[in-house]
C-alpha positions in Angstrom: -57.2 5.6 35.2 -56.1 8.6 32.9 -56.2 7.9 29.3 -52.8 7.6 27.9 -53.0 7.7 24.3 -53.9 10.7 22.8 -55.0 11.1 19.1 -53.9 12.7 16.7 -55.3 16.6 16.6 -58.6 16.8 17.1 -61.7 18.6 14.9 -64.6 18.3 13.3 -62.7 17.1 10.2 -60.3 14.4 11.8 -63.7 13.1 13.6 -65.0 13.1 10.0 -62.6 11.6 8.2 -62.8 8.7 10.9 -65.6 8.5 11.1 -65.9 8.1 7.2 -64.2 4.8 7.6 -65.9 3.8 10.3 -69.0 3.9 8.6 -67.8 2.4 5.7 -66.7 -0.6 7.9 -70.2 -0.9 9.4 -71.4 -1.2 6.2 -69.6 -3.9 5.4 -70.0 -5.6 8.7 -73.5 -5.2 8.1 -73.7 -6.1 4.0 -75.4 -9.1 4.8 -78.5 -7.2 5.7 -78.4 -4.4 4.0 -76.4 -4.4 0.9 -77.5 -7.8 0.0 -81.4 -7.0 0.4 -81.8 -6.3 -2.8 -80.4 -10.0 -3.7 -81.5 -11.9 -1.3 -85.2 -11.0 -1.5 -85.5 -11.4 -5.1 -84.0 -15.1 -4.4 -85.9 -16.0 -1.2 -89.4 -15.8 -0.9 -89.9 -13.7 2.9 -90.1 -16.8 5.0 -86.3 -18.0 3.6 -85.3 -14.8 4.1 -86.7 -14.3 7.4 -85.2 -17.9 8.6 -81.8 -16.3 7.3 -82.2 -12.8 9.2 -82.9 -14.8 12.4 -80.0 -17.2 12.1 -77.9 -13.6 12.3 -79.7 -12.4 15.2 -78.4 -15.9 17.4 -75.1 -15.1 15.7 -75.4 -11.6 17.3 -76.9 -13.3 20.7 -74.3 -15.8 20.9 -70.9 -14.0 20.4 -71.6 -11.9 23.0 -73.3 -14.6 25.8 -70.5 -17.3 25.7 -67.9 -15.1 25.7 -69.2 -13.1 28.1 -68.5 -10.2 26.4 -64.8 -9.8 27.1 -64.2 -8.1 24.1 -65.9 -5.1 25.4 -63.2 -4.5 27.5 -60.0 -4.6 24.8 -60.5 -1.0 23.7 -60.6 0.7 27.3 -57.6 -1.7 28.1 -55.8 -0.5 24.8 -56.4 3.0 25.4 -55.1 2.8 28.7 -51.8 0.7 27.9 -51.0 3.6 25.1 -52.0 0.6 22.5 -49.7 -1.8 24.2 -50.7 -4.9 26.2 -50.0 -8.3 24.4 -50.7 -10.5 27.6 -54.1 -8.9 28.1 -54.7 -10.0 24.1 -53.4 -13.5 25.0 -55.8 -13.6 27.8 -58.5 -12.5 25.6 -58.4 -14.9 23.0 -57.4 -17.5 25.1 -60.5 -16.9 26.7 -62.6 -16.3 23.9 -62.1 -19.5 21.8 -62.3 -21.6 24.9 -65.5 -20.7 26.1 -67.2 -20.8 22.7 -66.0 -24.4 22.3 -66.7 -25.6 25.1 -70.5 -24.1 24.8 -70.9 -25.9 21.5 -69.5 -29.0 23.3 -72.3 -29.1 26.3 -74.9 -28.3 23.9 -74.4 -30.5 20.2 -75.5 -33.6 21.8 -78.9 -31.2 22.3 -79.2 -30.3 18.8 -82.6 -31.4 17.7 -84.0 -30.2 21.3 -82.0 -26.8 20.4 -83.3 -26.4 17.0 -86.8 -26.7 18.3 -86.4 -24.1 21.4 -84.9 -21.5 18.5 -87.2 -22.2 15.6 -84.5 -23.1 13.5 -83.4 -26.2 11.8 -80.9 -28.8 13.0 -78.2 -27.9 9.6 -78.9 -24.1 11.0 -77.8 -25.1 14.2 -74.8 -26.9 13.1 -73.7 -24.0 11.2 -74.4 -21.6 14.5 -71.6 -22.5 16.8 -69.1 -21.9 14.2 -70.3 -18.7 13.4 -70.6 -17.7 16.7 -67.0 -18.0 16.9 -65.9 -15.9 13.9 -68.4 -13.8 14.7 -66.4 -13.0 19.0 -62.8 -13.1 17.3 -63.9 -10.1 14.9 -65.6 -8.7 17.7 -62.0 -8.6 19.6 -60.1 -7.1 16.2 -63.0 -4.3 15.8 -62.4 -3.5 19.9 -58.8 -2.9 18.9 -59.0 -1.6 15.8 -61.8 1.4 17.5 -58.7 2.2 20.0 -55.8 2.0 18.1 -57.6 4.2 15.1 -57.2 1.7 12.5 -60.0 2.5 10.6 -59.0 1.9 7.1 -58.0 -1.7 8.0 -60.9 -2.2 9.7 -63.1 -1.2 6.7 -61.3 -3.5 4.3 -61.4 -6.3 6.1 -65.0 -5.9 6.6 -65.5 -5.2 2.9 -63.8 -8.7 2.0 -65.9 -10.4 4.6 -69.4 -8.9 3.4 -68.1 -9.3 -0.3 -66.8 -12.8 -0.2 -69.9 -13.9 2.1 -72.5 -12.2 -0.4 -70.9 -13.8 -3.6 -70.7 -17.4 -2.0 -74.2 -17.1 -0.8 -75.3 -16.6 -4.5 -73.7 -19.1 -6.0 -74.3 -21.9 -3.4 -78.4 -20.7 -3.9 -77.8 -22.1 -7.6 -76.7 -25.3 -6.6 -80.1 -25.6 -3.7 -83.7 -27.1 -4.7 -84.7 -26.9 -1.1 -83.2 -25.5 2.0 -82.6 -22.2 0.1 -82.1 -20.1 3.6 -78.8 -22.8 3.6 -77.2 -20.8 1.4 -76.9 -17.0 2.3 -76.3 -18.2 5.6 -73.7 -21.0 4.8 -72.0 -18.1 2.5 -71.5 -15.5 5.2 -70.5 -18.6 7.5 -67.3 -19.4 5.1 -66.5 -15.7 4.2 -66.6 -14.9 7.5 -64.5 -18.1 8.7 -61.9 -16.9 6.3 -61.3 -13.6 7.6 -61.6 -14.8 11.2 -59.1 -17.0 10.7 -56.5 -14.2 9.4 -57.8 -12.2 12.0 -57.0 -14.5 15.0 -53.6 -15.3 13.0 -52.9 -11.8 13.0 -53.8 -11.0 16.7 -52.2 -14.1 17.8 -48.6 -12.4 16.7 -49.2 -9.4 18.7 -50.3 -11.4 21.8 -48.2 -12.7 24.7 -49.7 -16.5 25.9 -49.2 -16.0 29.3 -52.6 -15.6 31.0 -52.7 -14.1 34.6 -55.3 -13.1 37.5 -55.2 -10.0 36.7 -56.2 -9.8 32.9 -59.0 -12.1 34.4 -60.0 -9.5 37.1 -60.1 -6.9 34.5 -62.5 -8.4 32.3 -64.5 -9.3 35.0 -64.7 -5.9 36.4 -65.3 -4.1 33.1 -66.9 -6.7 30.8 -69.3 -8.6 33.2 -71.6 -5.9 34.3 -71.7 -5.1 30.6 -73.2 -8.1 29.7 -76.4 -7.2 29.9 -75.9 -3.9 28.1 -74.6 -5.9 24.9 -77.4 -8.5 25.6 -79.7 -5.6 25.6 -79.1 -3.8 22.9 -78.5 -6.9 20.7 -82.1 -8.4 22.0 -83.3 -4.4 21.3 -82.7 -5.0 17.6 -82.9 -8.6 17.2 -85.8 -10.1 19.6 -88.5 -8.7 17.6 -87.6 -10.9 14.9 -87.6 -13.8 16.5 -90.5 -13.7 18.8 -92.4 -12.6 15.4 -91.0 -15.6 13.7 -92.0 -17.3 16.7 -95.5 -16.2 17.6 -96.9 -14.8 13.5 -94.4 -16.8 11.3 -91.1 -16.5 9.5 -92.5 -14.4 6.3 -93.6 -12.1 8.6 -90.5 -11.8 10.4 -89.0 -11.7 7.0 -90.7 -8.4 6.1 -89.9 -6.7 9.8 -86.3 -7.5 9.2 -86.2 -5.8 5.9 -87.7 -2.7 7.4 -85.2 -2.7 10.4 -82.5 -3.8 8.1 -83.3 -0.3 6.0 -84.0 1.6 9.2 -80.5 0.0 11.0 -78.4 2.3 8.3 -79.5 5.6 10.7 -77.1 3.3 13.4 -74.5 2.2 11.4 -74.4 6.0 10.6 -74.7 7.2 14.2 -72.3 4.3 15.5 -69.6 5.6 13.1 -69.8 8.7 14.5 -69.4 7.7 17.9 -66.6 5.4 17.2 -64.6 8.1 15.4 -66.0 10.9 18.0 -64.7 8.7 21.4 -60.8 9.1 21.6 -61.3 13.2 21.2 -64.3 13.4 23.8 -62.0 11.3 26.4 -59.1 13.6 25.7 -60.9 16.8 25.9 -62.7 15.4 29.4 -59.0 14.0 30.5 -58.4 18.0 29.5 -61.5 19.4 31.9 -62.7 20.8 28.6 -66.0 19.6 28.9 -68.0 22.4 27.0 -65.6 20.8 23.5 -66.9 17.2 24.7 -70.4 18.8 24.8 -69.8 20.2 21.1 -69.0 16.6 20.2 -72.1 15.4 21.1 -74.0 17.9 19.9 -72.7 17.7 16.9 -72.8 13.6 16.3 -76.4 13.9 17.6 -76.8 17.2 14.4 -75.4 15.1 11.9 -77.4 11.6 13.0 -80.8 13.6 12.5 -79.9 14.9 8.6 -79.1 11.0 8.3 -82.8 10.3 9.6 -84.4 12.6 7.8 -83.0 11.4 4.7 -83.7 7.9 5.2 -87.4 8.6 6.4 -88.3 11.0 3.2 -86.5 8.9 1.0 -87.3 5.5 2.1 -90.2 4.4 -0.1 -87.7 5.2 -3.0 -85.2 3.5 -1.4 -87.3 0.3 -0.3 -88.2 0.2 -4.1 -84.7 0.0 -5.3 -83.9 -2.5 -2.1 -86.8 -4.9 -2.6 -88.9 -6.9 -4.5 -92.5 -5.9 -4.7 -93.4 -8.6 -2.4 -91.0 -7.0 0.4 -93.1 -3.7 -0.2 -95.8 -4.0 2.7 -92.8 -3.3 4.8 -92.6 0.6 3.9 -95.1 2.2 6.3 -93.0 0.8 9.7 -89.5 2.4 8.4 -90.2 5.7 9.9 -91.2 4.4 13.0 -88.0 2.4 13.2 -85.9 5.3 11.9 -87.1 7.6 14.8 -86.3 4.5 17.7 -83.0 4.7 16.6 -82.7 8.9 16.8 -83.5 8.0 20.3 -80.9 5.3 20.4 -78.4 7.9 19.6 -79.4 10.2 22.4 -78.4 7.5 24.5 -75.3 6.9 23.6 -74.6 10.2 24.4 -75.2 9.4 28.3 -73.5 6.2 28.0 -70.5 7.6 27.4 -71.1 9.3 30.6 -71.2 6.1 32.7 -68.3 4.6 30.4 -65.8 7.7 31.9 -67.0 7.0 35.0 -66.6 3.4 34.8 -70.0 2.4 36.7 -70.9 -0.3 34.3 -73.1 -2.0 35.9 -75.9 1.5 35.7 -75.4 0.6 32.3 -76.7 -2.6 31.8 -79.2 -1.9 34.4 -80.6 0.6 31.7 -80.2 -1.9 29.1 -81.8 -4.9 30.6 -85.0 -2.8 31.4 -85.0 -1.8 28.0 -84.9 -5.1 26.8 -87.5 -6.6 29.0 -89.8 -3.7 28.0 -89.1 -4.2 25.3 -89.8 -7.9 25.5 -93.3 -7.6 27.5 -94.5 -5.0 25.3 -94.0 -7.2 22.1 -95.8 -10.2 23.9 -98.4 -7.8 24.6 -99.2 -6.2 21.2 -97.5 -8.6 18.5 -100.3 -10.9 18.9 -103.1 -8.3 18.7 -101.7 -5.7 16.2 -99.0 -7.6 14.3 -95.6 -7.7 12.6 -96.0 -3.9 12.7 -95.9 -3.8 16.6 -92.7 -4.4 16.9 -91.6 -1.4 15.7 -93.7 0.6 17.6 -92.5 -1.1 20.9 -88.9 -0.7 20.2 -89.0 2.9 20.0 -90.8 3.1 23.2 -88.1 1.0 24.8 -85.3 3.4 23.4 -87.4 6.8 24.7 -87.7 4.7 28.0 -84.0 3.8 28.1 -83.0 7.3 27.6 -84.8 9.0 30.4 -83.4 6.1 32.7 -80.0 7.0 31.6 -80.2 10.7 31.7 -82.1 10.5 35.5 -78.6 8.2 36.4 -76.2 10.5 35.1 -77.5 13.8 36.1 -78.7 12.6 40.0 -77.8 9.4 40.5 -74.2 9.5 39.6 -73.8 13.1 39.8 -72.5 14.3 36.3 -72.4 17.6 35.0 -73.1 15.7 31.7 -74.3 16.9 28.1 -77.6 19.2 28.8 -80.8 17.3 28.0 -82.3 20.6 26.8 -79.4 21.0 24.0 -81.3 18.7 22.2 -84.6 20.1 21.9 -84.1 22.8 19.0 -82.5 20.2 16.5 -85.0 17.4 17.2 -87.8 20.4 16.6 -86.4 20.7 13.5 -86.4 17.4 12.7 -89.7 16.4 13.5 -90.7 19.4 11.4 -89.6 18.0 8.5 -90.9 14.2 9.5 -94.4 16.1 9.1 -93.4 18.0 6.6 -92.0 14.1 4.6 -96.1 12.8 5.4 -97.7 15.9 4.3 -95.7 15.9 0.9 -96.7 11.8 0.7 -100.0 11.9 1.3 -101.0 15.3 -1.2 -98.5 14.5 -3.8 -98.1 10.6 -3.4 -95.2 9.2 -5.4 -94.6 11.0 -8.1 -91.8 12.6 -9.2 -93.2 15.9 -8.1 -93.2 14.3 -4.2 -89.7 13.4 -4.9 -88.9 16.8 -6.1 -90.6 18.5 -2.5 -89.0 15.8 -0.2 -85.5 16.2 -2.0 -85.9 20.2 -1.1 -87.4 19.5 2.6 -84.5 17.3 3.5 -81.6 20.0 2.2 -83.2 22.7 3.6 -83.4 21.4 7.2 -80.1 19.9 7.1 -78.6 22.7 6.1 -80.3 24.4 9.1 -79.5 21.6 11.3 -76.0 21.6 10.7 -75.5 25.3 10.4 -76.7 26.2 13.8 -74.0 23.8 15.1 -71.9 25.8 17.9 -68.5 26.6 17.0 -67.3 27.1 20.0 -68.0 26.3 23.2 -66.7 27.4 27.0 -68.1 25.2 29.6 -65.9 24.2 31.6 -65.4 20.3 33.1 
């Protein structure tokens, strides 16, 4: 089905400005663990703090497996309704809060036998079902928001969640001898509940209680096969957590989740750009102008290497500011997490391919095998090499998944799709000044000097990144 809505006219500084808010809202949605860092470990020692990060991760795990990820389908639905369809959103969150409760239901009588499977402690697990359910309603309002362009109301409410969550989580640490993890955890919990609660309110009014086959029919089509695609990506960037917690300890898996948490702004970044960069490359596609769509890409993937760069020469610097000293063994595995996610982003690029196409189930074909790779990789080398593994092994996983990808949409599903090739010159570039960032460290170390080189590497060769974007562009769809 055509896309009906249109936005609003398209360019690199509409995409921009979007995209501005867009990663101002992931920021928020992710200020638990990354604004907060420099909080939370000068509070918690790295096992509290590593008990806390993993409590996210089930969050994460858990919205999307006992909903079964229907809100993945509420902005294709939206876009195709012209941002109209209040049955569908009555189906939805009919659907939503019904299957999280009655998961919490089958399991709470299991709760010691659950806290021990997950590593976590009973109070954690008490405190997991409700979160889980915040955590699926906001996942349905940032759906709609993404297709209906609400951007700025999407960052604000984010903001007040990731402020409100951060501030409670504080004070309640005051008030604990023991237990500290409780708090940050039991902060973001309420903060969250809050806003979930106007949320659902607010979605509620625009929604039409009248469930029918077909809602249910589309979800299944379009949400089920991307189960394992959400599943994927959140085990990508959340398993190696907890099978260090698991198989090293939780300090350990408090320092790797410090490192991600740093490297995980290059995503926000590059997901911001994607989510602002979507409605224009469907309309240019629903247009046959695919050499504009191309640009797009091109140009997302341009601006997610400056961000990369950026974060990799200045990350010592930035993990200083960030973290407490003890928090600093973390530094050397930033880069390497940095670079999985450049990958990551060359990805997305092809699964926006499958997305047009609507052959979901290629995708979470590609994300499953990414995530079991990813898996047997880390049960392979975590015990032999460490922590440090596990960063190593999740950029493997995202090199592997993108070759998958790009072998599907080029001869398996036939695609004339963005040119694999087009990415060779910038990524030159970039890993240019990656050795150019490790030269300057190790002849220089960290002196103010370094700072000085790094600062003039990284403007440089964005400056030539960026500039040797195409302005225009003929290929036809």
């Amino acid at each position: 089905m055509t896309i009906k809505q249109e936005p609003p006219p398209s360019g690199r500084g509409a995409v921009l400005r979007h995209a501005l808010n867009y990663f101002s809202s992931h920021a928020a949605l992710a200020f638990l663990h990354l604004i907060s860092i420099p909080i939370f470990t000068r509070l918690l020692v790295p096992g509290e703090y590593g008990l806390y990060q993993i409590f996210n991760s089930y969050v994460a795990i858990g919205a999307v497996l006992f909903t079964m990820n229907v809100a993945s389908s509420v902005t294709r639905r939206t876009l195709e309704a012209d941002g109209h369809d209040s049955g569908f959103m009555g189906s939805i969150l009919f659907l939503t809060v019904g299957t999280v409760a009655m998961a919490a239901m089958a399991t709470l009588p299991f709760t010691i036998i659950v806290a021990k499977g997950l590593g976590i402690t009973s109070e954690m697990v008490y405190l997991l079902y409700p979160a889980i359910l915040f955590a699926a309603i906001f996942n349905v309002f940032h759906a709609q928001c993404v297709a209906t362009q609400k951007s700025k109301v999407l960052f604000v409410v984010s903001v007040l969640r990731g402020y409100g969550g951060v501030t409670l989580g504080v004070g309640l640490l005051f008030f604990l001898a023991s237990e500290r993890h409780l708090g940050p955890i039991l902060g973001s919990t309420i903060a969250f509940g809050i806003v979930a609660i106007w949320v659902l309110l607010t979605l509620a009014r625009q929604a039409h209680w009248e469930p029918c086959k077909e809602h249910f029919n589309y979800m299944a089509v379009y949400s089920l096969p991307l189960v394992f695609y959400s599943l994927g990506n959140i085990v990508l960037g959340q398993l190696d957590r907890i099978m260090i917690n698991k198989m090293i300890g939780p300090a350990e898996a408090g320092l790797y989740s410090l490192a991600y948490n740093v490297g995980m702004l290059l995503d926000m970044a590059s997901t911001a750009l994607h989510s602002a960069l979507v409605p224009y490359w469907f309309k240019h596609l629903n247009s046959g102008e695919r050499g504009k769509a191309d640009d797009l890409s091109d140009f997302n993937f341009r601006i997610t290497l400056s961000f990369a760069l950026g974060l990799i020469c200045f990350s010592q610097e930035l993990l200083q500011i960030l973290a407490s000293r003890a928090f600093q063994e973390a530094l050397p595995i930033i880069p390497i997490i940095v670079i999985g996610y450049v990958f990551n982003s060359v990805y997305k690029i092809y699964l926006r391919e499958v997305s047009y196409s609507k052959r979901m189930w290629h995708v979470s074909i590609i994300a499953l095998i990414g995530a079991v790779s990813n898996w047997g990789l880390n049960l392979w080398l975590l015990p032999v090499f460490g922590y440090e593994a596990a960063a190593y092994t999740t950029l493997v996983s995202f090199l592997l998944m993108v070759f998958i990808a790009w072998f599907v949409v080029r001869h398996i599903l036939h695609i004339d799709a963005f040119p694999l090739v087009r990415l060779f010159r910038p990524t030159m570039i970039f890993l240019l000044g990656v050795a150019g960032h490790y030269a300057i460290s190790q002849s220089m170390g960290g002196d103010w000097t370094a700072l000085l080189a790094k600062s003039a590497l990284f403007v440089v060769l964005s400056a030539v990144l960026l500039r040797a974007w195409p302005l225009h562009s003929t290929r036809a769809g």
